[in-house]
The first five atom37 places (N, CA, C, CB, O) and aatype in JSON, in Angstrom:
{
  "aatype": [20, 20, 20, 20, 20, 20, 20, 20, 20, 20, 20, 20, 20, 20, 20, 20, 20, 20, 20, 20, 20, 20, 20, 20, 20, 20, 20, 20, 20, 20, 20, 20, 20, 20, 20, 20, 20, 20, 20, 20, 20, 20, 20, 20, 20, 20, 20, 20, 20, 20, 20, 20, 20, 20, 20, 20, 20, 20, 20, 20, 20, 20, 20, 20, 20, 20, 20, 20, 20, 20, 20, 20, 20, 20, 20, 20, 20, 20, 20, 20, 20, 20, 20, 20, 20, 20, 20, 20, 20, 20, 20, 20, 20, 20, 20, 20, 20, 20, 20],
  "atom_mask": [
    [1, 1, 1, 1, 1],
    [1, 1, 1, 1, 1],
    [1, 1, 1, 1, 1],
    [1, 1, 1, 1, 1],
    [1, 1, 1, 1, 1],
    [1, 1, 1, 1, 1],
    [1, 1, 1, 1, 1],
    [1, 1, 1, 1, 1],
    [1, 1, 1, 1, 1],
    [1, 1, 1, 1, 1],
    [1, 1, 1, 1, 1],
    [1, 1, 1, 1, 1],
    [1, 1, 1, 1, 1],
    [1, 1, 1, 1, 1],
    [1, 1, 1, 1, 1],
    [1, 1, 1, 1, 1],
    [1, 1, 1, 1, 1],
    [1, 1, 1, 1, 1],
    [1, 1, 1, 1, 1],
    [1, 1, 1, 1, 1],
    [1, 1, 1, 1, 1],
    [1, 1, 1, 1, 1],
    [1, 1, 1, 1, 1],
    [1, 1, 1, 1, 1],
    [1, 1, 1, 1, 1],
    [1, 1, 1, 1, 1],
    [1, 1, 1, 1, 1],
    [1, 1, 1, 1, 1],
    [1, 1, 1, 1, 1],
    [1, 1, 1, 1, 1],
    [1, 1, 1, 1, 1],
    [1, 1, 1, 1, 1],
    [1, 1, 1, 1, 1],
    [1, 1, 1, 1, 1],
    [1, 1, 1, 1, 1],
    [1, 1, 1, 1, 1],
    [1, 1, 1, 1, 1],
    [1, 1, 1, 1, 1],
    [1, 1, 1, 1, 1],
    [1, 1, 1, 1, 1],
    [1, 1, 1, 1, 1],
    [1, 1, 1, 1, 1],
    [1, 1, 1, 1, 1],
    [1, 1, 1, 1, 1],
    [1, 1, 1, 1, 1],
    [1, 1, 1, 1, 1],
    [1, 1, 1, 1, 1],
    [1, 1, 1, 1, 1],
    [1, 1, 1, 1, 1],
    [1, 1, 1, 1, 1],
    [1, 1, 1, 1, 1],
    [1, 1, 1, 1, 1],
    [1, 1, 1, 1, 1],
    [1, 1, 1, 1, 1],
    [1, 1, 1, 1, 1],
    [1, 1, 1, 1, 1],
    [1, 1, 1, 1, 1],
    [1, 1, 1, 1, 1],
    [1, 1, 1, 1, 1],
    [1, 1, 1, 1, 1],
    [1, 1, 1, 1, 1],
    [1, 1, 1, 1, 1],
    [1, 1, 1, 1, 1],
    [1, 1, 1, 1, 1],
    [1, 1, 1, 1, 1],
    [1, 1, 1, 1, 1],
    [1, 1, 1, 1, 1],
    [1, 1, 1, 1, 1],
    [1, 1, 1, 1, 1],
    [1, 1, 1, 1, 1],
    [1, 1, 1, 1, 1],
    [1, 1, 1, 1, 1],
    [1, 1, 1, 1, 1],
    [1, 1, 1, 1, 1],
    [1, 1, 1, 1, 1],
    [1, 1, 1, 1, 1],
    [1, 1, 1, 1, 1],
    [1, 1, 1, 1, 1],
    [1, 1, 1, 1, 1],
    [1, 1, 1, 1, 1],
    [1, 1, 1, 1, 1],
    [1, 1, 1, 1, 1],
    [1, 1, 1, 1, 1],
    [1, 1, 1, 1, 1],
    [1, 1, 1, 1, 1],
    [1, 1, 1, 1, 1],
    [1, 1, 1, 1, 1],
    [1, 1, 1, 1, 1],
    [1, 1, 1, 1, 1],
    [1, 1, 1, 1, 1],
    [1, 1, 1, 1, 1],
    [1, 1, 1, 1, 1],
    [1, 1, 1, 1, 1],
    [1, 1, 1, 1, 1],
    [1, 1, 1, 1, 1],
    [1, 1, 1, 1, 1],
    [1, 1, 1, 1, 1],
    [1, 1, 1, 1, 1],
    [1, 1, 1, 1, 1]
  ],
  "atom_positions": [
    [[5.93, 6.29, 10.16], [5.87, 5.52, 8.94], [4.66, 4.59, 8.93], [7.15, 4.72, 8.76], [4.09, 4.35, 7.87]],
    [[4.19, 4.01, 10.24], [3.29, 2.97, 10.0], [1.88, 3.5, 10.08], [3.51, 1.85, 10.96], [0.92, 2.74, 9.99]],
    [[1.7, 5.23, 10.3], [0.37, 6.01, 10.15], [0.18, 5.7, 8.65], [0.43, 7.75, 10.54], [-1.02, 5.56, 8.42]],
    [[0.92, 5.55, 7.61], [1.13, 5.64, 6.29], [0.19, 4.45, 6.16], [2.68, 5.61, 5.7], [-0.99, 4.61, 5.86]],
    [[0.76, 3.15, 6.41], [0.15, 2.17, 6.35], [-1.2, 1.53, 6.89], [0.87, 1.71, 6.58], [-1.83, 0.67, 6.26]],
    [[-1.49, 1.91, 7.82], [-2.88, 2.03, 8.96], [-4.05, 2.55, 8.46], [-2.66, 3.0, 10.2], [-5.0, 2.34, 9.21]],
    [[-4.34, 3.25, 7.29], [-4.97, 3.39, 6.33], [-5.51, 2.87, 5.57], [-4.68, 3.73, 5.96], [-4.78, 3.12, 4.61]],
    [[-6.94, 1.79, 4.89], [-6.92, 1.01, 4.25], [-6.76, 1.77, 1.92], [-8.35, 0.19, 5.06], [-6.42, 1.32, 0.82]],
    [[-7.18, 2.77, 2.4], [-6.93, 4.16, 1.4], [-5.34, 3.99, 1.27], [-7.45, 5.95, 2.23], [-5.01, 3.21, 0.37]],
    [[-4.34, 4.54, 1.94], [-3.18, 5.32, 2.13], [-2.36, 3.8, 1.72], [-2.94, 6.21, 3.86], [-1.37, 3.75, 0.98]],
    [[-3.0, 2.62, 2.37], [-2.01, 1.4, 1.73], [-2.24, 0.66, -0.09], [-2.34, -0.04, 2.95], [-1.52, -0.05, -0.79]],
    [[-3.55, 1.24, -0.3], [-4.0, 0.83, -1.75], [-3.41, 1.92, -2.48], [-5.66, 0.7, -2.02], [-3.4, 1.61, -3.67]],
    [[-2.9, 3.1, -2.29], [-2.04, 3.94, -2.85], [-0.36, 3.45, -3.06], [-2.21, 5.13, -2.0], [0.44, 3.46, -4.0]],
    [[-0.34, 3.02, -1.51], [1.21, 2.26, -1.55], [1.61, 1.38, -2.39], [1.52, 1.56, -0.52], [2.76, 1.36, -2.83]],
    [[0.42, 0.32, -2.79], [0.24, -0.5, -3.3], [0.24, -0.27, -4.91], [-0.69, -0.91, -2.69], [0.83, -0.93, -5.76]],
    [[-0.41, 0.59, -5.02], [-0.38, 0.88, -6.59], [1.07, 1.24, -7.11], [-1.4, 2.18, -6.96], [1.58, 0.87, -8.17]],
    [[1.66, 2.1, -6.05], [2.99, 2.66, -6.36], [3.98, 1.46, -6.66], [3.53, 3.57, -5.13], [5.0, 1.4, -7.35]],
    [[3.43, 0.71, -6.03], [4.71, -0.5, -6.2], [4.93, -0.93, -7.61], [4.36, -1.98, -5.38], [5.58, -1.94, -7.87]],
    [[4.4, -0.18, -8.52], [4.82, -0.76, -10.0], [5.71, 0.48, -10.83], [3.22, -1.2, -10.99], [6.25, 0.58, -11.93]],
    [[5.56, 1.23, -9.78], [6.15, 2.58, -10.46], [5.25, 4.12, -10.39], [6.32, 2.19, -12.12], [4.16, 4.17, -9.81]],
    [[5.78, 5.13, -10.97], [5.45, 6.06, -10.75], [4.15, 6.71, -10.81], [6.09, 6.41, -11.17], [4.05, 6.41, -12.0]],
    [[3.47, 7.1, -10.67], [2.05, 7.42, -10.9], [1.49, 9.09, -11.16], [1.38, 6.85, -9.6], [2.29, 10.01, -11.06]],
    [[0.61, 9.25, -11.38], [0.16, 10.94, -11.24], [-1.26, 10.52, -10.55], [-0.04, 12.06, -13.04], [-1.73, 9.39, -10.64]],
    [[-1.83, 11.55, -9.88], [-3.23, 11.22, -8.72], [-4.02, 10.73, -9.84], [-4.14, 12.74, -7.72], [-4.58, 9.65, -9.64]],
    [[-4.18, 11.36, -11.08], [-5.37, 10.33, -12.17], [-5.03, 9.27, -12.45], [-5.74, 10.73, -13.57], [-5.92, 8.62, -12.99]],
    [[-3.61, 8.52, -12.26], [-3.69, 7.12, -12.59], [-3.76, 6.48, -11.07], [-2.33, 6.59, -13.58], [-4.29, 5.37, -10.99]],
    [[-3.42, 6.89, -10.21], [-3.65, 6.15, -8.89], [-5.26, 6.24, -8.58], [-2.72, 6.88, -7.6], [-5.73, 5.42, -7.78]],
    [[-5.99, 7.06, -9.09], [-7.55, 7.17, -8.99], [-7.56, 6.2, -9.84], [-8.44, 8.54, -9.37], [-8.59, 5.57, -9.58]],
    [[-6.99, 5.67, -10.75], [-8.12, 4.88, -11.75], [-7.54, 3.5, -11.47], [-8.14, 5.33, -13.64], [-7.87, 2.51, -12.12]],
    [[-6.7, 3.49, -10.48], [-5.66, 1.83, -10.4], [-6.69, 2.0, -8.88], [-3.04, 1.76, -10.29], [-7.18, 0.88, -8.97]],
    [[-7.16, 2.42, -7.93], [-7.28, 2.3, -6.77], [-8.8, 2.46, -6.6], [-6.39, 3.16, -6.09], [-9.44, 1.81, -5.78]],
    [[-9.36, 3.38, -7.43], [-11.02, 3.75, -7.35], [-11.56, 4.46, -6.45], [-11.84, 2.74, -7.22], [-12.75, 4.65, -6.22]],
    [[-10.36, 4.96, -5.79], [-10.79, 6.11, -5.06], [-11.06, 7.47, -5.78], [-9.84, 6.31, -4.1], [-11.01, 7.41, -7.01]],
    [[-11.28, 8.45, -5.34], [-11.9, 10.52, -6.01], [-10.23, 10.49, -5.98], [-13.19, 12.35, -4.39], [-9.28, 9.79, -5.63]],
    [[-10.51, 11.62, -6.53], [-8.59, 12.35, -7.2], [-8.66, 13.18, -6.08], [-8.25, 13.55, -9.14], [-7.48, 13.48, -5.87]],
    [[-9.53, 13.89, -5.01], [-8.98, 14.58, -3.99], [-8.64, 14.1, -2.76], [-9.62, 15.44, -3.79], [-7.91, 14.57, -1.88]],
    [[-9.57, 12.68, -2.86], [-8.79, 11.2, -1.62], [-7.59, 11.62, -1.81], [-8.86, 9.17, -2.04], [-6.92, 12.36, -1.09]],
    [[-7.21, 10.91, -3.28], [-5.9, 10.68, -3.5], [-5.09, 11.59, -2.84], [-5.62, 10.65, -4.77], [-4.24, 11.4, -1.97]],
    [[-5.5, 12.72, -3.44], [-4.53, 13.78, -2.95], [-4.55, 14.16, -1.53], [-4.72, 15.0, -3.66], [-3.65, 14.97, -1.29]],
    [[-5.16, 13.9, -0.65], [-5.28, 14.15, 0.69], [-4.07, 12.9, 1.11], [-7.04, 14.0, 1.31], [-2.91, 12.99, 1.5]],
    [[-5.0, 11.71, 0.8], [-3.64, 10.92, 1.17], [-2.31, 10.67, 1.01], [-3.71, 10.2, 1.05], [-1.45, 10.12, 1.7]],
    [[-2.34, 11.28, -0.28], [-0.98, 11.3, -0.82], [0.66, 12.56, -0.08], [-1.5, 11.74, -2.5], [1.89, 12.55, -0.11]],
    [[-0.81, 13.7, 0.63], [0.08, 14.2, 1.59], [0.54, 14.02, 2.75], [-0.09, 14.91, 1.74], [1.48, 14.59, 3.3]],
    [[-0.53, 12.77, 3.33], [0.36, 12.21, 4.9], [1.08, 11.4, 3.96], [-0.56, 11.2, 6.49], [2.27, 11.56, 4.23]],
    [[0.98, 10.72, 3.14], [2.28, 9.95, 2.48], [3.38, 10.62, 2.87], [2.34, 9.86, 0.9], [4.24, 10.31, 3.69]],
    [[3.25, 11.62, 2.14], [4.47, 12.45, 1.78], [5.51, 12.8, 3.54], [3.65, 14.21, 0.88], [6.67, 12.65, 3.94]],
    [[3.9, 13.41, 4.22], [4.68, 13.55, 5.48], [4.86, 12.37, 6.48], [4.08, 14.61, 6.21], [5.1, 12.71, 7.64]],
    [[4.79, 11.26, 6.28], [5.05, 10.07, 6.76], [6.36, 9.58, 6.41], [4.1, 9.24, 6.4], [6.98, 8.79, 7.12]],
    [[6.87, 10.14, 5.09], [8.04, 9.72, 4.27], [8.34, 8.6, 3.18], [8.81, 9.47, 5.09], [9.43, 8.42, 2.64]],
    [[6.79, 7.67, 2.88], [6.84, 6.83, 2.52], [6.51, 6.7, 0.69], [6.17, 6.3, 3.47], [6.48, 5.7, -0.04]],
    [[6.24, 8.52, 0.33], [6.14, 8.71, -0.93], [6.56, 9.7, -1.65], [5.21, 8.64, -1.16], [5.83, 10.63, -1.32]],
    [[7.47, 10.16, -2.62], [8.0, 11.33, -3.32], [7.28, 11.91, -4.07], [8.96, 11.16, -3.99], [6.18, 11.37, -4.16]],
    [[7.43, 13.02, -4.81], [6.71, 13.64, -5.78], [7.82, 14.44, -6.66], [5.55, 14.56, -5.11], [8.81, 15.02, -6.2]],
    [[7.51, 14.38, -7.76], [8.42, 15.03, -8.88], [7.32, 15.71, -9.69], [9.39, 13.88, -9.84], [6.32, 15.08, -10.02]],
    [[7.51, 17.05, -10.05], [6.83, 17.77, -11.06], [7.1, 17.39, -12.64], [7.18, 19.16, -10.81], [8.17, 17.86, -13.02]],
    [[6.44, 16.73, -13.57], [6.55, 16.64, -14.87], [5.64, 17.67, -15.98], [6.25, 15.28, -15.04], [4.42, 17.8, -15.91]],
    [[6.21, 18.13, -16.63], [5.02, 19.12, -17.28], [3.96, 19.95, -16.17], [3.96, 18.08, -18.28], [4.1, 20.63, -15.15]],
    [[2.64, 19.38, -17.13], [1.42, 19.97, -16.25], [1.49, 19.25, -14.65], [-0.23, 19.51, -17.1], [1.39, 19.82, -13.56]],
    [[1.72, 17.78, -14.97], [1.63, 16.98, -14.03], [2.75, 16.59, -12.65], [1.41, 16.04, -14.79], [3.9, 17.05, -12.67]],
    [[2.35, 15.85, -11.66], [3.2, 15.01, -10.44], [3.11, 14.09, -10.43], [3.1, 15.1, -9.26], [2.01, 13.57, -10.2]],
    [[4.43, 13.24, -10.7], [4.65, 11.53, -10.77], [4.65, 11.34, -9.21], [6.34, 10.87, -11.63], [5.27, 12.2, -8.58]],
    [[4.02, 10.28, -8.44], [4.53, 9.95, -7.24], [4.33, 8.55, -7.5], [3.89, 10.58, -5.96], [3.61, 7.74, -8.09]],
    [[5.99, 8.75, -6.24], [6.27, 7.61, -6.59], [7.09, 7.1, -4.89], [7.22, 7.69, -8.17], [7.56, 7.99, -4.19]],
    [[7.14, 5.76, -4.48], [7.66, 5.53, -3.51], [8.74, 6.09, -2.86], [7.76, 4.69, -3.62], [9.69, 5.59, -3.47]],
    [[9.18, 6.78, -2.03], [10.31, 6.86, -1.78], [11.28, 6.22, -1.71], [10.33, 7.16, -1.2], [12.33, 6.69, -2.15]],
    [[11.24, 5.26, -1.28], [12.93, 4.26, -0.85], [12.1, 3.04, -1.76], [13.51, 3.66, 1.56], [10.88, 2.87, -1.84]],
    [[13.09, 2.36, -2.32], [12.83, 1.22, -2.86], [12.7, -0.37, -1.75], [13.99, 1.23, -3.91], [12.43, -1.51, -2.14]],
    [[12.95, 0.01, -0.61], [13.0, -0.58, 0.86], [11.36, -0.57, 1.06], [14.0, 0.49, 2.14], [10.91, -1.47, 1.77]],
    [[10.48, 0.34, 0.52], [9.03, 0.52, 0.66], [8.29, -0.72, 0.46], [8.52, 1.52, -0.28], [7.54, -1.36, 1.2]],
    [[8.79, -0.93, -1.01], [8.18, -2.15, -1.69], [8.81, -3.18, -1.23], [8.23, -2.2, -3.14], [8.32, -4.29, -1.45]],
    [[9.57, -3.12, -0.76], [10.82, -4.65, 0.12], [9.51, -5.22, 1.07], [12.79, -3.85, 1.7], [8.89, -6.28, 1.0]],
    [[9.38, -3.91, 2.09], [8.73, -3.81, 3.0], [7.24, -4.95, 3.0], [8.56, -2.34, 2.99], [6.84, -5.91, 3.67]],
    [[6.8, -4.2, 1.9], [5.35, -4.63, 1.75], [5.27, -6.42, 0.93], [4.51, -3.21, 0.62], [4.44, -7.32, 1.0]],
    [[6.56, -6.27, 0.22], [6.74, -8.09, -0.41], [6.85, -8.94, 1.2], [8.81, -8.46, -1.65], [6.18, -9.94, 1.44]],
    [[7.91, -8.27, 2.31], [7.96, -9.44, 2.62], [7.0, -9.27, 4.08], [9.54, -9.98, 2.66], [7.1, -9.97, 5.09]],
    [[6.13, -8.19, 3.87], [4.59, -8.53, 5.01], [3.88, -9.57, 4.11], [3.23, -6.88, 5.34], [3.61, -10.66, 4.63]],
    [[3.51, -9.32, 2.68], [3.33, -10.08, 1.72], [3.25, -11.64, 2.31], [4.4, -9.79, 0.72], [2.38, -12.38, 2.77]],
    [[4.77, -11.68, 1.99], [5.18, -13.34, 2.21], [4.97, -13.91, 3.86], [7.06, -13.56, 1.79], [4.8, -15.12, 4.05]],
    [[5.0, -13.12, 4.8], [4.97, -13.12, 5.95], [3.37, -14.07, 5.8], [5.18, -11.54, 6.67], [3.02, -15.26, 5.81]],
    [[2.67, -12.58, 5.65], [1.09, -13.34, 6.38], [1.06, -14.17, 5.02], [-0.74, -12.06, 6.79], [0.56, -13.29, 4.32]],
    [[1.17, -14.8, 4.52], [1.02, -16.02, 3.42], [1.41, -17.09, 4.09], [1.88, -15.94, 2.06], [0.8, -18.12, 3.85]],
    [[2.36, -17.12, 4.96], [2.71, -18.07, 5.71], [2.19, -18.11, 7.07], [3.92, -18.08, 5.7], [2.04, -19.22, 7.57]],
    [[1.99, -17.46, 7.49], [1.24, -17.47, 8.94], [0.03, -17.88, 8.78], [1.11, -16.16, 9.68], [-0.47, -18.54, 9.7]],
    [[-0.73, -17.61, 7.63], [-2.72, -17.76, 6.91], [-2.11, -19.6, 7.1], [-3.39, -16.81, 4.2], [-2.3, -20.37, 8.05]],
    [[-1.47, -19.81, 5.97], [-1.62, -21.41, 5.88], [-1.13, -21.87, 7.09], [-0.81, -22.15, 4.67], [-2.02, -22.65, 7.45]],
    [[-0.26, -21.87, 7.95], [0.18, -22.18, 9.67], [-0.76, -22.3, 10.55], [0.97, -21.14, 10.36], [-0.8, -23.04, 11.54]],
    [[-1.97, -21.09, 9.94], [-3.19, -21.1, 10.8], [-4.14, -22.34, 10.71], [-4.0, -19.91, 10.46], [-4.54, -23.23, 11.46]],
    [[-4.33, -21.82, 8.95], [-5.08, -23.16, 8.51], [-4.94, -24.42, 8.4], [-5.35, -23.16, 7.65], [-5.87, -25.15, 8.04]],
    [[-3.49, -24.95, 8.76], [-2.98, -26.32, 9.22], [-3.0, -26.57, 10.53], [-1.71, -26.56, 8.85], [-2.85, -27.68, 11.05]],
    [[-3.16, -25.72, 10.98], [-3.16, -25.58, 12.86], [-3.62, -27.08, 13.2], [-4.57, -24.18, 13.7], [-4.79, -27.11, 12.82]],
    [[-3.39, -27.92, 13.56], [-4.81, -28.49, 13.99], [-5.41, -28.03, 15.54], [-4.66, -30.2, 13.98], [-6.53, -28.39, 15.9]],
    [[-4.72, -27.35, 16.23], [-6.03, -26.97, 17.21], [-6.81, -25.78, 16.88], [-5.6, -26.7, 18.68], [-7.11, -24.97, 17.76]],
    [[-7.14, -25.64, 15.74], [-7.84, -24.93, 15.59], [-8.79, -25.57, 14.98], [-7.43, -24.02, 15.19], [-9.74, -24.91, 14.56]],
    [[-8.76, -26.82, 14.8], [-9.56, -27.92, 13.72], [-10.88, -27.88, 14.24], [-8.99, -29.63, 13.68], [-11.76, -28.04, 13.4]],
    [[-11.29, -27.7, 15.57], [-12.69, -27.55, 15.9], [-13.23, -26.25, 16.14], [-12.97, -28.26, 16.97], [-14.04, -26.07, 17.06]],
    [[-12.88, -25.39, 15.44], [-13.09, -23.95, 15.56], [-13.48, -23.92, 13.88], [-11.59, -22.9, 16.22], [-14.53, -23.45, 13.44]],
    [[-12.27, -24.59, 12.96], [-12.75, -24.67, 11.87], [-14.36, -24.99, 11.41], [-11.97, -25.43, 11.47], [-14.98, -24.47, 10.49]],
    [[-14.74, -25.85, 12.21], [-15.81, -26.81, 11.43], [-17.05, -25.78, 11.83], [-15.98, -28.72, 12.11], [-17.96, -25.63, 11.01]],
    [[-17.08, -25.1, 13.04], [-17.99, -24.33, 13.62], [-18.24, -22.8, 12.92], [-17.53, -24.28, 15.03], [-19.06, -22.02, 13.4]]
  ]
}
């Protein structure tokens, strides 16, 4: 699961998904990566477990697998938000700051 993430590509995909379903041309145009990135990455997604795919019409919605995905990524989210400012209040780090 965490090959999925280790990716700076494969997590801006994750990332996009977190609003909902997508097809590789809207994750190309939310992420700015080529549509065959996408699709390369979108298959260790798949075999990592961390993304579904449903056939619509012409098109494939993908979309997160477990709704635990996006849990996941809110509370790394909230995590390093709090650890960044812990850092930056540190005070022994106060003379590392100034340098």
């Amino acid at each position: 699961m965490f090959r999925g993430f280790s990716d700076p590509s494969r997590l801006s995909i994750i990332e996009a998904l977190r609003v909902g379903p997508l097809t590789v041309t809207d994750i190309a145009d939310t992420t700015g990566l080529s549509q065959s990135n996408v699709s390369n990455h979108l298959g260790c997604l798949r075999d990592c477990g961390l993304v579904s795919s449903e056939p619509e019409g012409r098109y494939t919605r993908y979309r997160l697998s477990d709704r635990r995905v996006g849990a996941l990524l809110r509370l790394a989210d909230d995590l390093l938000a709090d650890v960044a400012k812990g850092v930056y209040e540190c005070t022994r780090y106060a003379g590392s700051k100034e340098g």
